[in-house]
N, CA, C and O atoms as a MOPAC input file, in Angstrom:
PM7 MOZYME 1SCF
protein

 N    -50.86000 1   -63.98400 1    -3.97000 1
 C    -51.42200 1   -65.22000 1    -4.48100 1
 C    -50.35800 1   -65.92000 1    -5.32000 1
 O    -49.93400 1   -65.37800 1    -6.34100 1
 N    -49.95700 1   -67.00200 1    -4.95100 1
 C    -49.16500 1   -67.75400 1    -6.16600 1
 C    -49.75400 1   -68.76000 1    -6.91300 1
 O    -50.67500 1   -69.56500 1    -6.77900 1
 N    -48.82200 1   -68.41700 1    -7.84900 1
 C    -49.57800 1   -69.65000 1    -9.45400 1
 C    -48.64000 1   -70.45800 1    -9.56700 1
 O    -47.47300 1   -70.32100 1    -9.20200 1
 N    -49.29100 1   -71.58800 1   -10.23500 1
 C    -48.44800 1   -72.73300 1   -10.12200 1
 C    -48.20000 1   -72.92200 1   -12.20700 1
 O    -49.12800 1   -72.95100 1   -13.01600 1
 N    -46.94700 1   -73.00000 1   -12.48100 1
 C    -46.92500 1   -73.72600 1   -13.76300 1
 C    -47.10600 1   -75.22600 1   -14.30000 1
 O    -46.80200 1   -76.23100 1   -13.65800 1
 N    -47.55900 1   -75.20800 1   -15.36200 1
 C    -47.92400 1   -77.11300 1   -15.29600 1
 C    -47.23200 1   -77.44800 1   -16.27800 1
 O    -46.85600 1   -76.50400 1   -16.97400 1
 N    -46.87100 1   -78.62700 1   -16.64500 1
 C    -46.25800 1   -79.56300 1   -18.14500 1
 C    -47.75900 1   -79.36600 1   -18.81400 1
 O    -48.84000 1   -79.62500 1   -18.28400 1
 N    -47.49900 1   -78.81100 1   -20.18700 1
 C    -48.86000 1   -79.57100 1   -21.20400 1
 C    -48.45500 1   -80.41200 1   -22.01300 1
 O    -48.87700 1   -80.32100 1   -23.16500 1
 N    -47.38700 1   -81.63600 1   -21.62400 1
 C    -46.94000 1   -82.37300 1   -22.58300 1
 C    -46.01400 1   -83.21800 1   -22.24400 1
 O    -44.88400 1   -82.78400 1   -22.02300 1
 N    -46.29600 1   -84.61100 1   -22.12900 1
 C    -44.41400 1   -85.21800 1   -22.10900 1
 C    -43.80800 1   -84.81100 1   -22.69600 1
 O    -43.79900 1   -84.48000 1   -23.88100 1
 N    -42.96100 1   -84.76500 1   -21.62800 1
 C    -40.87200 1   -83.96300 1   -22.25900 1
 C    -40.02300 1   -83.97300 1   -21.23300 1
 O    -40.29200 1   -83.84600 1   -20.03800 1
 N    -38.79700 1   -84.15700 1   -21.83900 1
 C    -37.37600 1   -84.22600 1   -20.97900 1
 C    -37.21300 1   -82.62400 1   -21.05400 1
 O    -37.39200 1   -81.78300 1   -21.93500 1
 N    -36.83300 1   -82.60400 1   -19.84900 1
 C    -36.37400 1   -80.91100 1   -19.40900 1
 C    -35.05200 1   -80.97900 1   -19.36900 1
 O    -34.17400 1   -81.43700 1   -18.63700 1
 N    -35.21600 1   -80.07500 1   -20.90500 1
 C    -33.47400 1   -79.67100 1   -21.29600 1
 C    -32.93900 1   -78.83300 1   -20.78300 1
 O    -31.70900 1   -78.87500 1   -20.75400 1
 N    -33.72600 1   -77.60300 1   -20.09600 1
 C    -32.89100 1   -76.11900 1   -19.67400 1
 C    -33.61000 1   -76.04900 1   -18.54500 1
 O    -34.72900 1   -76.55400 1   -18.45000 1
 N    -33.17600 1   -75.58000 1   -17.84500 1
 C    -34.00600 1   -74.39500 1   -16.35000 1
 C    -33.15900 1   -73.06600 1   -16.37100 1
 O    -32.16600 1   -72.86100 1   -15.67300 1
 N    -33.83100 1   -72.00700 1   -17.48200 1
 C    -33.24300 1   -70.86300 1   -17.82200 1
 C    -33.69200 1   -69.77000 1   -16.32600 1
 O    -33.61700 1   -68.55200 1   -16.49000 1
 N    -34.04200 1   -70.21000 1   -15.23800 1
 C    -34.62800 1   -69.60500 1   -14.34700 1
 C    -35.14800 1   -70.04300 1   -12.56800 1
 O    -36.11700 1   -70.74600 1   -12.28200 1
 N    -34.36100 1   -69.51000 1   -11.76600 1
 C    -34.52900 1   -69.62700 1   -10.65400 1
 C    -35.42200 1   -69.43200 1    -9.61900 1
 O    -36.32700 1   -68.66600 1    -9.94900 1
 N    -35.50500 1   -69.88400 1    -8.38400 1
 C    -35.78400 1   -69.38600 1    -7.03100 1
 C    -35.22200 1   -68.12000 1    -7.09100 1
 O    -34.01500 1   -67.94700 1    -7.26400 1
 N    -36.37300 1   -66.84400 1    -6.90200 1
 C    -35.93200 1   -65.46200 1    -6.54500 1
 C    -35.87700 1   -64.71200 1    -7.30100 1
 O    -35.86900 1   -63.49300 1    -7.13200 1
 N    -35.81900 1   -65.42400 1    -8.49300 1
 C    -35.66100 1   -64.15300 1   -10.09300 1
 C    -37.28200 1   -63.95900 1   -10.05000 1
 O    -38.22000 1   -64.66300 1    -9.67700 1
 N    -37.12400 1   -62.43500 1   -10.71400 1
 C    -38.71700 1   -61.46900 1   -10.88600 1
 C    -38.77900 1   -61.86400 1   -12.24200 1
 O    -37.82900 1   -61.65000 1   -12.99500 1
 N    -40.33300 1   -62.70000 1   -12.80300 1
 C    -40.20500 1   -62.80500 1   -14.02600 1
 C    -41.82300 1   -62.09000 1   -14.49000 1
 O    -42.76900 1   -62.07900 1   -13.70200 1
 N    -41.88900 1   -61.58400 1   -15.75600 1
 C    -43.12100 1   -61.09700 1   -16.59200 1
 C    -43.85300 1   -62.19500 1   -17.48300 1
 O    -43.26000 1   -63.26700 1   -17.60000 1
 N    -44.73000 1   -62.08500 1   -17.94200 1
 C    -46.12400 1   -63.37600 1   -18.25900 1
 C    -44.79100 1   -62.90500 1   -19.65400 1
 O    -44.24600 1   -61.82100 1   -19.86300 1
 N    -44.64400 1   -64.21300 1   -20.35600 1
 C    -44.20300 1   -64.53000 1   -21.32300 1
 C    -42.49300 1   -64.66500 1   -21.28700 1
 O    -41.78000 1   -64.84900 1   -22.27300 1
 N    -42.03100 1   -64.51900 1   -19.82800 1
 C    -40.36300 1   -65.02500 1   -19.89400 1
 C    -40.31200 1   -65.85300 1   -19.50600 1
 O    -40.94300 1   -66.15800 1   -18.49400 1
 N    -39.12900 1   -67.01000 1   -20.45200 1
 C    -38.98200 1   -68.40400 1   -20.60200 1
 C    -38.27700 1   -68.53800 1   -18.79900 1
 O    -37.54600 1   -67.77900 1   -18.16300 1
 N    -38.99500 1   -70.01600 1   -18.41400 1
 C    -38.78800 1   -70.53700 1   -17.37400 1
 C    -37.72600 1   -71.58500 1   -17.51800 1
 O    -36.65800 1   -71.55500 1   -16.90700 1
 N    -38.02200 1   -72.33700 1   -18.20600 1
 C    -37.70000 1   -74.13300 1   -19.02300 1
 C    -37.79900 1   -73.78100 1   -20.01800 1
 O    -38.51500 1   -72.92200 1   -20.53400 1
 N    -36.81100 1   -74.66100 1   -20.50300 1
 C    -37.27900 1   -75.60000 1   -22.06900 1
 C    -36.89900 1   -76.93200 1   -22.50200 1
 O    -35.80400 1   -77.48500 1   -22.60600 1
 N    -38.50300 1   -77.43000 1   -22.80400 1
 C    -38.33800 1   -79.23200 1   -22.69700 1
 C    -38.25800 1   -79.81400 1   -24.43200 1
 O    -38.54300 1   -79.45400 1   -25.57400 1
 N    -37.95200 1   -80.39600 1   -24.04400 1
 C    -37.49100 1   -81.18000 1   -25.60100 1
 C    -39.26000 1   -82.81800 1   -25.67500 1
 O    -39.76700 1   -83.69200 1   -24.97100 1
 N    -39.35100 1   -82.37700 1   -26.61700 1
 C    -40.48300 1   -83.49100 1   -27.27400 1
 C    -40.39100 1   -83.63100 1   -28.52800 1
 O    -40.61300 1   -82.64400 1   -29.22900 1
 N    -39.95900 1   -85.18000 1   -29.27800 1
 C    -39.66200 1   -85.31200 1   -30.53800 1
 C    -38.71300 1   -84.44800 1   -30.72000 1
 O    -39.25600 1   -83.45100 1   -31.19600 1
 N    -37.73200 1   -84.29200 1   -30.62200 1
 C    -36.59200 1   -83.54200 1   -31.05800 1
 C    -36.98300 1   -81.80900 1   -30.96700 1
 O    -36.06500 1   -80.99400 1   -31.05400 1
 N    -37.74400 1   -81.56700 1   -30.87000 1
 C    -38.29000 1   -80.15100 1   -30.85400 1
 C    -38.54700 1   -79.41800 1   -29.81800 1
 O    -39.49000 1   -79.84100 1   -29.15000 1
 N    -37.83900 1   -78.06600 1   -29.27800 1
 C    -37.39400 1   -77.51200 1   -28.21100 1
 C    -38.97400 1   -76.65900 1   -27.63500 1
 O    -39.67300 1   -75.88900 1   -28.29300 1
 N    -39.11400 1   -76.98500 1   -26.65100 1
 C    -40.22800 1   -75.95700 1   -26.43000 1
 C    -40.28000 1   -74.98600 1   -25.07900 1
 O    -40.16000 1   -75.44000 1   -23.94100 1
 N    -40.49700 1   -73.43900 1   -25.41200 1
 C    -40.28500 1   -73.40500 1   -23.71300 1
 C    -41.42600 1   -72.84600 1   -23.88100 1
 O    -42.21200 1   -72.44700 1   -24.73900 1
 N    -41.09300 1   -73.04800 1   -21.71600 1
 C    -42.39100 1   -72.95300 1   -21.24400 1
 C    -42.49100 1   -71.54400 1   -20.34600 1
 O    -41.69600 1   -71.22500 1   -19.46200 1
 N    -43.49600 1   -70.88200 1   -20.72200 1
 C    -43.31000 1   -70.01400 1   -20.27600 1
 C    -44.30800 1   -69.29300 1   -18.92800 1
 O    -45.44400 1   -69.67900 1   -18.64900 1
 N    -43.42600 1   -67.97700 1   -18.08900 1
 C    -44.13000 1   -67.46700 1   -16.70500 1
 C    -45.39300 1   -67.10700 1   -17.68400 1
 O    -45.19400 1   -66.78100 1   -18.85400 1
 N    -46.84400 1   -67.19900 1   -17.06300 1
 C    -48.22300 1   -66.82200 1   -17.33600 1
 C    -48.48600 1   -65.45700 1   -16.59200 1
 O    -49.34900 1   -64.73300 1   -17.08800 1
 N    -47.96100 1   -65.10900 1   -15.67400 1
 C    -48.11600 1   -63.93400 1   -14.63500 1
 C    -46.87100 1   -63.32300 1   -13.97900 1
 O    -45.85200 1   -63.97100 1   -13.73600 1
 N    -47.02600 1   -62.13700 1   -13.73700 1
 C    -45.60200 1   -61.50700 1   -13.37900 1
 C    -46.03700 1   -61.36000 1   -11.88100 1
 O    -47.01100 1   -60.86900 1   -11.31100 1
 N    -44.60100 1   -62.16200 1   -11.39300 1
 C    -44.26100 1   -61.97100 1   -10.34600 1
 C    -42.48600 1   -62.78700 1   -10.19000 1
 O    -41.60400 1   -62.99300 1   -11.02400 1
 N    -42.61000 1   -63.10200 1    -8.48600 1
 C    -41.31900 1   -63.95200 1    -8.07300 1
 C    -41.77600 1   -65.16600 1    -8.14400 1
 O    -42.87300 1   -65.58700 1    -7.77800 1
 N    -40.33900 1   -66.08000 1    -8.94200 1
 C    -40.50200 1   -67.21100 1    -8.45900 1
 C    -39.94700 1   -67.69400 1    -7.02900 1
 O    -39.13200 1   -67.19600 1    -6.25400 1
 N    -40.78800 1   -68.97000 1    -6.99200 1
 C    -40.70000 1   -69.27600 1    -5.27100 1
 C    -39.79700 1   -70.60600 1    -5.30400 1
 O    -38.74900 1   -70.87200 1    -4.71500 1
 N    -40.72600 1   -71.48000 1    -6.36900 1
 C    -39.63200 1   -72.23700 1    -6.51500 1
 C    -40.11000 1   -73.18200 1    -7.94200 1
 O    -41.21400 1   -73.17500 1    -8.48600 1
 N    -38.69900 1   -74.09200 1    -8.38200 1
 C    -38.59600 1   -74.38600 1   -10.03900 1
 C    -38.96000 1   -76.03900 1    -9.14800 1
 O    -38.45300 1   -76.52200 1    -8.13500 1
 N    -39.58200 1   -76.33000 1    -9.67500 1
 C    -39.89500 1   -77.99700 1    -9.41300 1
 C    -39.33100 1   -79.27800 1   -10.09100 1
 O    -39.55100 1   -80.45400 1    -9.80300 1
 N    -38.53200 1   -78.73700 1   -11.08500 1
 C    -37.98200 1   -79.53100 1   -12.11800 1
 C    -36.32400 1   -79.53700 1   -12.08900 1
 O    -35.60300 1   -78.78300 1   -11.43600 1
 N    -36.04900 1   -80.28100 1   -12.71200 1
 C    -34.38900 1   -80.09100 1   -12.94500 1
 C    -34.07500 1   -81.16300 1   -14.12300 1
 O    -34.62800 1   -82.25000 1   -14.29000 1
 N    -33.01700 1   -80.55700 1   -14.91500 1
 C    -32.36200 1   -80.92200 1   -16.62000 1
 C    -32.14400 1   -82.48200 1   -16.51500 1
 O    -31.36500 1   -83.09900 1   -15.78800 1
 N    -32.72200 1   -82.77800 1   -17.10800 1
 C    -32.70400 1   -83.92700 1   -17.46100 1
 C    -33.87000 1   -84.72100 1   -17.47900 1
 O    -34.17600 1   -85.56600 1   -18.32000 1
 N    -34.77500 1   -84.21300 1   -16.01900 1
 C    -35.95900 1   -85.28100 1   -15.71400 1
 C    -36.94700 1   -84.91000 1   -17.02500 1
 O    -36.87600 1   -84.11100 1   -17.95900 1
 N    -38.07200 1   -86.10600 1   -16.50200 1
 C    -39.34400 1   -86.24800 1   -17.47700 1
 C    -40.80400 1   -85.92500 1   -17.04100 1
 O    -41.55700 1   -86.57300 1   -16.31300 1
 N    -40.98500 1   -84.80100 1   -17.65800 1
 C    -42.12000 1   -84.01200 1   -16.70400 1
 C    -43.62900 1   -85.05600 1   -17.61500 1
 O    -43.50000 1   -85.89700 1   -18.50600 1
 N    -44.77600 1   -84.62200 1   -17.02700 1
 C    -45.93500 1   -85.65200 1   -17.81900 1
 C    -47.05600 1   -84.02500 1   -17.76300 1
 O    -47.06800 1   -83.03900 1   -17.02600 1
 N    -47.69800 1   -84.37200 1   -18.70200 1
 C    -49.25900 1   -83.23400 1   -18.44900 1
 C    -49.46100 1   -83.04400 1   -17.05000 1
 O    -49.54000 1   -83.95300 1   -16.22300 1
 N    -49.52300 1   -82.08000 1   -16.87000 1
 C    -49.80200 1   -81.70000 1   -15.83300 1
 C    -49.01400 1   -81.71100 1   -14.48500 1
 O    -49.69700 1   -81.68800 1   -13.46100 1
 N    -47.30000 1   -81.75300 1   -14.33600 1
 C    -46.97800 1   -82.00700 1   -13.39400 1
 C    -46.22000 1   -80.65700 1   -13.47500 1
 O    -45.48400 1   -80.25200 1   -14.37500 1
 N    -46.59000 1   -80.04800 1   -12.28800 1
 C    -45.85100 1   -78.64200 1   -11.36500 1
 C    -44.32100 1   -78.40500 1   -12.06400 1
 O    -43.45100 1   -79.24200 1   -12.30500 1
 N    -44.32800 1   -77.35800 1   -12.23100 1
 C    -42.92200 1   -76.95500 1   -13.17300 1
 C    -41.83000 1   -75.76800 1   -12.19900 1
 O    -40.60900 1   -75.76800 1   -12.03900 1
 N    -42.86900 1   -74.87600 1   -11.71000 1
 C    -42.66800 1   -73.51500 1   -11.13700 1
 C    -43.85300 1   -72.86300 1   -10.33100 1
 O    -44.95000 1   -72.80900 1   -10.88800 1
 N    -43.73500 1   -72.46300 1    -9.30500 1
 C    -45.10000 1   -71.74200 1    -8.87200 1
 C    -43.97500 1   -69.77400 1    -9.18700 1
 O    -42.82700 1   -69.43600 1    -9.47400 1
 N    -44.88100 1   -69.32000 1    -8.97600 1
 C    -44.60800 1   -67.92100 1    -8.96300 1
 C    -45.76400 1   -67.14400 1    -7.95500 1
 O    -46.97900 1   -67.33000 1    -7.88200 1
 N    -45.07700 1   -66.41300 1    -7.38100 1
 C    -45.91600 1   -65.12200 1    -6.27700 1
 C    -46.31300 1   -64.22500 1    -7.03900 1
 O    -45.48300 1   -63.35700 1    -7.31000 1
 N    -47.72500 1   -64.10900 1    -7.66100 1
 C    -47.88300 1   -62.80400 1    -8.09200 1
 C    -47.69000 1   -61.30300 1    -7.48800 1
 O    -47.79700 1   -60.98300 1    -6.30400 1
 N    -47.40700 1   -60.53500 1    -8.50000 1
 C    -47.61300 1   -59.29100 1    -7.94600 1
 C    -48.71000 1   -58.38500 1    -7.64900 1
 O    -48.48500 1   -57.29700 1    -7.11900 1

């Protein structure tokens, strides 16, 4: 089953600390977006593979727009 990650917030996506193919655990940083000067990451909810990162450094994600899905395990 894969899960999908969402934005809970406008923000410019400063980092993509994480790829297509890396095995990640519920609480390792995916992204991290910048709002008001203040860094936030976002993090895997479920352990598995990611499939794929939907974002890339620089763009402007909104509530709710697809970040990462991941394949659970």
């Amino acid at each position: 089953m894969s899960h999908t990650v969402v934005a809970e917030l406008v923000a410019n996506v400063q980092k993509v600390t994480a790829r297509a193919g890396d095995t990640v655990g519920p609480e390792d940083t995916l992204v991290i977006l910048e709002s008001m000067k203040m860094e936030i990451p976002v993090l895997a909810e479920v352990a598995g593979t990611i499939t794929e990162i939907k974002v890339a450094e620089g763009e402007v994600v909104r509530d709710g727009d697809p970040i990462a899905v991941i394949e659970e395990k």
